[in-house]
N, C-alpha and C positions, 0 to 999 in steps of 0.2 A: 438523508435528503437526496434524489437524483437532482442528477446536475447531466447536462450533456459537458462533455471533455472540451478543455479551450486547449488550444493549439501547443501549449507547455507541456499542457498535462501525456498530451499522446504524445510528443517529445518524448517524456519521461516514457510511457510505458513500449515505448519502442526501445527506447534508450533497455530497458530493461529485460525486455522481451523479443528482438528483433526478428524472432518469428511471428511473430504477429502481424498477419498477413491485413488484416479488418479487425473496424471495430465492433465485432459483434460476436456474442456469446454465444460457439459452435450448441452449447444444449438447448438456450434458451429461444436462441433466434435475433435476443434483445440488446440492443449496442452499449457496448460494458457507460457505467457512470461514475464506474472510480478506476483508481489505479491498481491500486495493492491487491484488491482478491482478485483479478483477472490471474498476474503475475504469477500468487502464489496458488491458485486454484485447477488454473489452466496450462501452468508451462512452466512451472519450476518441478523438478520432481522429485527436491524432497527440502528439507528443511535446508541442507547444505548448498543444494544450486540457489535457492530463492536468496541464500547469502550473502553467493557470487553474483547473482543479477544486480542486487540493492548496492554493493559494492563499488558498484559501476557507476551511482550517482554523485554529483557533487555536495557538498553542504547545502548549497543552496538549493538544491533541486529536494533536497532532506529536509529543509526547510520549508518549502514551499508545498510538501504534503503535510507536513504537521500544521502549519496551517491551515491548511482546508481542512483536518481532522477537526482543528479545535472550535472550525465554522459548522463542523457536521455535515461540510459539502464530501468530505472523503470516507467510505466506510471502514472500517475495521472488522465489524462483527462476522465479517464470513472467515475472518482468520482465525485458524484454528493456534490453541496455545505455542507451539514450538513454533511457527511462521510467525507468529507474534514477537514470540520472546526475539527471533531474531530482528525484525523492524526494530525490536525496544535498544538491542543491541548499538546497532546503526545511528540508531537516534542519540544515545546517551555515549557515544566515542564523538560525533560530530557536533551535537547542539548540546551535551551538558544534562545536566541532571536534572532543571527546572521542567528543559522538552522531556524528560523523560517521565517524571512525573505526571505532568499534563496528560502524555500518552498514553500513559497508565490510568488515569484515573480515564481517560476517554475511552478505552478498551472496556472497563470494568462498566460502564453507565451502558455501552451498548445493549440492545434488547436481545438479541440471540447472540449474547458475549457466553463464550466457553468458559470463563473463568468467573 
């Protein structure tokens, strides 16, 4: 579901990204509507920096996207499985194993889900 970004959200993806100069998608032209694939799409560059970006969040702010995942306002499906598996990581060291399922099953139901 696009959502335009509330003020948290670019929080975070600055918090994540601090090169990210705009919000808008150098290929598309189009102003990002999640957090996570901009992150790991556009500016981590590989599975271990996007590790150290997510790293950088607090629980809450780890919370506050699984959240919107489980509302469908945050997407997953552009993440490829290792950028995944580490989100899955992050989530199940700080929110436990019930986010981590959730986020699991929320990956898996995406329509252009890799896995």
């Amino acid at each position: 579901m696009a959502r335009e970004l509330s003020q948290r959200d670019q929080e975070i993806l600055k918090k994540c990204a601090p090169e990210c100069g705009d919000l808008l998608c150098s290929e598309s032209g189009v102003t990002y509507r999640s957090v996570l694939p901009p992150v790991a799409n556009h500016y981590a560059t590989d599975a271990d920096d996007f590790r150290q970006r997510l790293s950088r969040l607090t629980p809450d702010e780890l919370e506050h996207l699984a959240a919107l995942i489980i509302s469908g306002e945050e997407s997953l499906c552009c993440l490829s499985p290792d950028y995944f598996a580490v989100f899955l990581e992050q989530v199940t060291e700080h929110l436990g194993k019930t986010a981590r399922r959730e986020m699991l099953n929320a990956y898996r139901s995406s329509e252009d889900c890799f896995i």
